[in-house]
N, C-alpha and C positions, 0 to 999 in steps of 0.2 A: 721511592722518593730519593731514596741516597742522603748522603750526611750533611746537615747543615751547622754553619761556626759561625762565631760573631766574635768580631774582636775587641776584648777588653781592656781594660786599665787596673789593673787591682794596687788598693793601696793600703796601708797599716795603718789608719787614722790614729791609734795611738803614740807612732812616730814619723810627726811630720817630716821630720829632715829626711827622712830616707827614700829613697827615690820610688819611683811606679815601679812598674811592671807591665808592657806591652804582652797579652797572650791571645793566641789563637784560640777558642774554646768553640768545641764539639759541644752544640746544641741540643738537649733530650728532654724532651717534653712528657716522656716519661721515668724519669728520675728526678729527685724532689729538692738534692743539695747540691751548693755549690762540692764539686770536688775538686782538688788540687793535692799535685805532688809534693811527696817530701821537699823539694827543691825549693818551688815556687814556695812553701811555707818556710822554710830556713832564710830564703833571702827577704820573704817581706818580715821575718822574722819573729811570725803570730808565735804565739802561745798556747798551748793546751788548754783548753778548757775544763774539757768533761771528754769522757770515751765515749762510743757511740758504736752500739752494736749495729751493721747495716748487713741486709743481703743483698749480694750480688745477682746479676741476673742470670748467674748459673747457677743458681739457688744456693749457693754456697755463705756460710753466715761468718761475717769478721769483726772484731773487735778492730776499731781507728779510731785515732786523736779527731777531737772536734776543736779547733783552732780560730783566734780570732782576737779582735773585731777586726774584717777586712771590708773594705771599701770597693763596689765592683761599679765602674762607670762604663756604658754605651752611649757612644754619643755624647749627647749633653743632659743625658739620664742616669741616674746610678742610686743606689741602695746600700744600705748596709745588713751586715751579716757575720755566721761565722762558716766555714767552712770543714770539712771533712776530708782527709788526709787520707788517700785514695788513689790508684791509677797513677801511668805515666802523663796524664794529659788532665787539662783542663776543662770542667765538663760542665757547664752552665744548666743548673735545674731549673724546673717549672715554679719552682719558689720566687727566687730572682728575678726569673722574665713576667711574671706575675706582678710583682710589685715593680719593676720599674717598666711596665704594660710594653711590652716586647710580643711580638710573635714571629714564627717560623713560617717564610713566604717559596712554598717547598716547588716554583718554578725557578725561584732563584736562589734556592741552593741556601738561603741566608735568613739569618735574623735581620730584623726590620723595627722600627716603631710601629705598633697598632695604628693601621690606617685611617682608622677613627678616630684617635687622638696623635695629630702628627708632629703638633710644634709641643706639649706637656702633657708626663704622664696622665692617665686618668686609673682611679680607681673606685669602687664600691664601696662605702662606707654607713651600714643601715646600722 
C-alpha cells in the first residue's frame, strides 16, 4: 500500500496565544501515539509529563518524554492528547484516528473521515 499522511493542526491548548503548527504526519495504524520531534514539541512548547518507555519497531526499547496536552485537529475533527517525543517526523497513531474516527483509504494514499460518519465523528460508547 505505500505510506499514507494527513495533515494536521497541532496546538498547545494550554497556550492560546501561541500559534498552530501545520504538519504533514505519516499515518500508522499500527502504532498507538501521537509521536512528535523534539522541534515540533519545543515550538508548541509542551511539557514533560511523565517518561515513557516505548519499543521501536526494531525492537529496540527507549526511554522518551511524554509531553502535553496537545491539541491534534483534521478537518473539522480533533481530539486531545499528549504526545511522545520520538522520530524526525510526525507520526499519527491508531489512538487519535480512533477517537477522532479517521481511517486510512489506502487507494488514496490518505487519511479520510470514516465514510460512515462523514459530516461528525462517531464513536462507541457501551
Amino acid at each position: 500500500m505505500g505510506y499514507a499522511f494527513a495533515r494536521l493542526t497541532l496546538k498547545n491548548p494550554s497556550n492560546p496565544t501561541l500559534a498552530s503548527l501545520e504538519v504533514d504526519a505519516l499515518a500508522d495504524t499500527g502504532a498507538l501515539h501521537l509521536c512528535i520531534p523534539e522541534h515540533v514539541a519545543a515550538q508548541l512548547e509542551l511539557k514533560e509529563i511523565y517518561q515513557r518507555e516505548v519499543t521501536t519497531a526494531d525492537g529496540k526499547r527507549h526511554v522518551v518524554p511524554y509531553v502535553g496536552p496537545v491539541q491534534i485537529i483534521f478537518g473539522n475533527r480533533g481530539c486531545f492528547g499528549g504526545a511522545i517525543v520520538l522520530g524526525d517526523q510526525v507520526l499519527l497513531g491508531a489512538v487519535q484516528m480512533e477517537d477522532m474516527d479517521l481511517v486510512v483509504s489506502p487507494p488514496e494514499r490518505k487519511v479520510i473521515p470514516n465514510p460512515f460518519s462523514p459530516n461528525i465523528p462517531a464513536a462507541l460508547a457501551k
